[in-house]
C-alpha positions as CSV (number, residue, x, y, z in Angstrom):
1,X,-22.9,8.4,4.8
2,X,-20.2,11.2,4.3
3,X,-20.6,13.0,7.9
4,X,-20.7,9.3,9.7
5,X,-17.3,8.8,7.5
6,X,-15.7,12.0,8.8
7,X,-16.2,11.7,12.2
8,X,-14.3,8.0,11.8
9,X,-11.1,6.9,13.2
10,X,-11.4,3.8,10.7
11,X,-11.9,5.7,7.6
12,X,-8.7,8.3,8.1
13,X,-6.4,5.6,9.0
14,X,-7.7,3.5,5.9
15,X,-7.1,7.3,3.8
16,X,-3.6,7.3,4.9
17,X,-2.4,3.9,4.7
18,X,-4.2,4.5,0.6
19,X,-1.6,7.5,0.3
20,X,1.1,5.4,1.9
21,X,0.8,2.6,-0.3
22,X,0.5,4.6,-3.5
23,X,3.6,6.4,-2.8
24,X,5.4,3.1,-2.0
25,X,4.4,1.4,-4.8
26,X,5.2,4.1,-7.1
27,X,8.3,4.5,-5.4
28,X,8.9,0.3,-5.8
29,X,8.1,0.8,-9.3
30,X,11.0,3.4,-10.2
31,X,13.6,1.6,-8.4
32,X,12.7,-1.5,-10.1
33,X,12.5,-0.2,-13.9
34,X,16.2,1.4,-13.0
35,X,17.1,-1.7,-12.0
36,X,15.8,-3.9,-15.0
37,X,17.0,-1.7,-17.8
38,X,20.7,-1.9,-15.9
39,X,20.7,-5.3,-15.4
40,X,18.7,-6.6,-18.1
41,X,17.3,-10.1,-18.8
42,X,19.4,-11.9,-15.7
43,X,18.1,-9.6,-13.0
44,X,17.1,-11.8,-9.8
45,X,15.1,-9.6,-6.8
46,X,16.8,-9.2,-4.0
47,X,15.6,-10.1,-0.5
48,X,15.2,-6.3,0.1
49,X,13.1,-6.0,-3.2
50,X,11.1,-8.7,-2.0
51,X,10.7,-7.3,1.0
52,X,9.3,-4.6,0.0
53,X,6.6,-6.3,-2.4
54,X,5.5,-8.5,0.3
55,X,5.0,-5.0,2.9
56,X,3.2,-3.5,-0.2
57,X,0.9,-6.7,-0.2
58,X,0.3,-6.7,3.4
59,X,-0.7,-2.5,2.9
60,X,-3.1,-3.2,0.2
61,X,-4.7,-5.7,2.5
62,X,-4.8,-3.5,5.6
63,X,-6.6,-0.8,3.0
64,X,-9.0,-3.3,2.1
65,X,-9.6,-5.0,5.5
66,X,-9.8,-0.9,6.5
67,X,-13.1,-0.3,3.8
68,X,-14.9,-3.7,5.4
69,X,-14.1,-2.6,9.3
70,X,-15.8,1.2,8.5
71,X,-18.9,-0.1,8.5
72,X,-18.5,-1.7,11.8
73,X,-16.7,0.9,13.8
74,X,-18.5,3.0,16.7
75,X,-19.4,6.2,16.0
């Protein structure tokens, strides 16, 4: 249903937080390989680090809760 998809407010907030997420986790994912191959096998995640990988969790959720709600939304 790709013209019922573009007309929904559901679907392009679920695009963005997809774009968001990607770019955070890639993001996460640099800072932690720098941070491994400095510190090497003692390296303990800080709370800021695990911050961060619980707000990624919570995004990938939103995306996912966002793909069940589309159907559902008011057009």
């Amino acid at each position: 249903e790709p013209v019922r998809n573009i007309v929904n407010a559901i679907f392009w907030t679920k695009m963005v937080l997809l774009v968001l997420v990607l770019c955070v986790s890639l993001l996460f994912q640099r800072k932690l390989r720098g941070q491994a191959a400095t510190a090497g096998a003692d390296w303990v995640a800080s709370g800021g680090t695990r911050a961060t990988a619980w707000v990624i969790v919570i995004l990938w959720c939103m995306v996912m809760a966002g793909g069940r709600w589309i159907a559902y939304a008011p057009v």
